[in-house]
C-alpha positions in Angstrom: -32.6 9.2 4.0 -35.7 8.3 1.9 -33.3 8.5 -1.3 -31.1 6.1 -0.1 -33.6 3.5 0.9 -34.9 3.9 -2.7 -31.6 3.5 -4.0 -31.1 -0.1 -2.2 -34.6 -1.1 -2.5 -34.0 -0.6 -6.4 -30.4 -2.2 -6.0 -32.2 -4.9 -4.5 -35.0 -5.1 -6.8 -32.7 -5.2 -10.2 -29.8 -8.0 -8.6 -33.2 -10.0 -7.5 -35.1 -9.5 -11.6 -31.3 -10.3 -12.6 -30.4 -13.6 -10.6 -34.4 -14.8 -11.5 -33.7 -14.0 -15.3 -30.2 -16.3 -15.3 -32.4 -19.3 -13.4 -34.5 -19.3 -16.2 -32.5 -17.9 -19.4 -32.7 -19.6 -22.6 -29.7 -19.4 -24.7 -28.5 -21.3 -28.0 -26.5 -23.6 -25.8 -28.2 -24.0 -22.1 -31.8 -23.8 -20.4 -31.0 -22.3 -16.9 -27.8 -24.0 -15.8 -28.5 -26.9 -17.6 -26.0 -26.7 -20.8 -26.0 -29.0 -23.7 -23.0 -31.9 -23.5 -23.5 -32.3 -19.9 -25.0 -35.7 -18.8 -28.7 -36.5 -17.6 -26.8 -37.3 -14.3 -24.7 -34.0 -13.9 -28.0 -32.1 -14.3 -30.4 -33.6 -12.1 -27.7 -33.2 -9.5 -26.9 -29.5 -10.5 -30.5 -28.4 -10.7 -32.1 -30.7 -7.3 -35.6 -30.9 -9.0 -39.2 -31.1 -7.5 -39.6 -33.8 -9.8 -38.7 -36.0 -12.9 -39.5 -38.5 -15.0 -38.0 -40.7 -17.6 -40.5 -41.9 -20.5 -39.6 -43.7 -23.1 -38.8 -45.5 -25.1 -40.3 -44.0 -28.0 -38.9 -44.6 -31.7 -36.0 -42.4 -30.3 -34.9 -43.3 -26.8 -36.3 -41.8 -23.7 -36.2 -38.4 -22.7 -35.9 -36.8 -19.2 -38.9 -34.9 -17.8 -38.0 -31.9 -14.7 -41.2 -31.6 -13.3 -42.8 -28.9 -10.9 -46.1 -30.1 -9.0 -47.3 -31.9 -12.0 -46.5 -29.2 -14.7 -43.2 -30.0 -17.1 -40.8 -27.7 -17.0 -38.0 -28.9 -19.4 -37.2 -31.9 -21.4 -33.8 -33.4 -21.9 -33.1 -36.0 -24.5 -30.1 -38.0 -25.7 -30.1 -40.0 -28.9 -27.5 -42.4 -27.2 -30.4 -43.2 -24.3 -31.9 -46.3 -25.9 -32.3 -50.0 -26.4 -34.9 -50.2 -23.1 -31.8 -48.8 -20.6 -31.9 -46.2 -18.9 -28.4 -44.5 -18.8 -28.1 -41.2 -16.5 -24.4 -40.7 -17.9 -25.6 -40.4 -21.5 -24.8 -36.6 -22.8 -27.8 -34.2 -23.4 -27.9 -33.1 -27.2 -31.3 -31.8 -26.5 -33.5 -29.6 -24.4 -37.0 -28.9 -24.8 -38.6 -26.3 -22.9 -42.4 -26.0 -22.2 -42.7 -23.2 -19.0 -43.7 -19.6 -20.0 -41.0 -18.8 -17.0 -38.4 -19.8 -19.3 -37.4 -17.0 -21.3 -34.9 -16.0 -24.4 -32.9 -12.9 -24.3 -35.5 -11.2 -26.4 -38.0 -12.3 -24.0 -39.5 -14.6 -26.4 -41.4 -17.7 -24.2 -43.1 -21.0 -24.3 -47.4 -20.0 -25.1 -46.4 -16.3 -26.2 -48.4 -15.7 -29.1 -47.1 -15.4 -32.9 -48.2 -12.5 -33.4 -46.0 -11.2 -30.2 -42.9 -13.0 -30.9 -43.0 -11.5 -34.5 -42.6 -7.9 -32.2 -39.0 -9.3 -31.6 -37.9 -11.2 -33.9 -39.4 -10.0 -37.0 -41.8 -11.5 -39.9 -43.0 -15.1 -39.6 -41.4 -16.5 -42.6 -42.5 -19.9 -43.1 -44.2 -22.8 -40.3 -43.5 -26.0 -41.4 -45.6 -29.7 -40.6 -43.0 -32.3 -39.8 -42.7 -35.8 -40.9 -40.8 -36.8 -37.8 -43.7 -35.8 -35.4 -46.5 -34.1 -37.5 -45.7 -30.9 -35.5 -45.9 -27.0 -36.3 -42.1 -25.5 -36.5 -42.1 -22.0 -36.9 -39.0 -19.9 -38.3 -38.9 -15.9 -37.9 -36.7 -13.5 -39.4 -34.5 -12.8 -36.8 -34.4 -15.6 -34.7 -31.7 -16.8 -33.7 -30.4 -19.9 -35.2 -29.9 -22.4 -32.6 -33.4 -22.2 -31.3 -36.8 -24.2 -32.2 -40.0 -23.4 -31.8 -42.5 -25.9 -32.1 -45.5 -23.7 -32.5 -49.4 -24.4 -32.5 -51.8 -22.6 -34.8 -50.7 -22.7 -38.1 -53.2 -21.9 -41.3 -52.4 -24.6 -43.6 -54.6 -24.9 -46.7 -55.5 -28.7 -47.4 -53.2 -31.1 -48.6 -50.3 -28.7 -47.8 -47.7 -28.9 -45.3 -46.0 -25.2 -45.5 -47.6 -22.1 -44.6 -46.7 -18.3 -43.7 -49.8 -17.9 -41.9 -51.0 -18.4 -38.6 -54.3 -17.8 -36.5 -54.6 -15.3 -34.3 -54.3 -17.3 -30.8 -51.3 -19.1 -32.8 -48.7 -19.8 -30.0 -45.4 -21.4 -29.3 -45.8 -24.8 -27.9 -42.1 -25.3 -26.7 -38.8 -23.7 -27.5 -35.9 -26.6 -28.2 -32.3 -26.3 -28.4 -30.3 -28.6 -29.6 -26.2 -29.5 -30.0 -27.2 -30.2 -33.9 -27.6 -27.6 -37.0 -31.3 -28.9 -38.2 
């Protein structure tokens, strides 16, 4: 009897880790059940947030904040969401993801450190400075190509904007996926 209690409490257990893992999967084309190509509109409805915001407009439309309490979960952002309107039936090219309970495959996470992620997806090969947004983008051997992380704690020497080094609280800021090849 205590054998089969274990058995469904396990059951339980793993369909429970499983169906919390989907809610908050990252892949190279969808953040939870949020998938790139579906509108601002379709989402909100699909996922019934806490909580959003729209902010904008910035030099590139306005992007769609999914709020918990007052901490971001996701960003979603449309290039065609501009010129001061607000459009909720404009198509999400791309999401932005700042929560450590949103997760890759590998396990790889919004504020895991560098030094961790390079466990699963291999050597750091270069972090890059941006002259879009002067941010850190990191790129690892094995990472898989659809996904960006914007990353905080790169060793730069002065006057240079490319680096293979990090320090050693060097994190990932946010993980971005995106319907473009950058």
């Amino acid at each position: 009897m205590k054998r089969v209690i274990c058995i469904i409490f396990i059951l339980l257990f793993s369909v429970r880790l499983f169906s919390q893992s989907k809610e908050y999967l990252i892949t190279s084309n969808s953040v939870g059940s949020v998938t790139l190509g579906m509108t601002i509109k379709q989402a909100i409805e699909l996922i019934k947030p806490e909580r959003y915001e729209r902010i904008g407009p910035g030099d590139s439309g306005f992007h769609t904040y999914i709020k918990e309490y007052d901490e971001v979960l996701f960003s979603m952002y449309s290039s065609r969401d501009q010129n001061y309107i607000i459009n909720p039936d404009v198509k999400i090219e791309v999401i932005s993801v700042f929560n450590e309970r949103f997760k890759t495959q590998d396990q790889v996470y919004p504020g895991m450190l560098l030094k961790e992620v390079e466990k699963k997806w291999g050597k750091l090969k270069e972090i890059v400075i941006s002259d879009a947004d002067s941010g850190e983008y990191a790129k690892f051997e094995k990472q898989p190509k659809k996904l960006t992380l914007k990353v905080d704690g790169g060793k730069f020497k002065e006057g240079e904007r490319r680096t293979d080094k990090y320090e050693k609280d060097g994190k990932i800021y946010c993980i971005s996926i995106s319907m473009y090849d950058y």
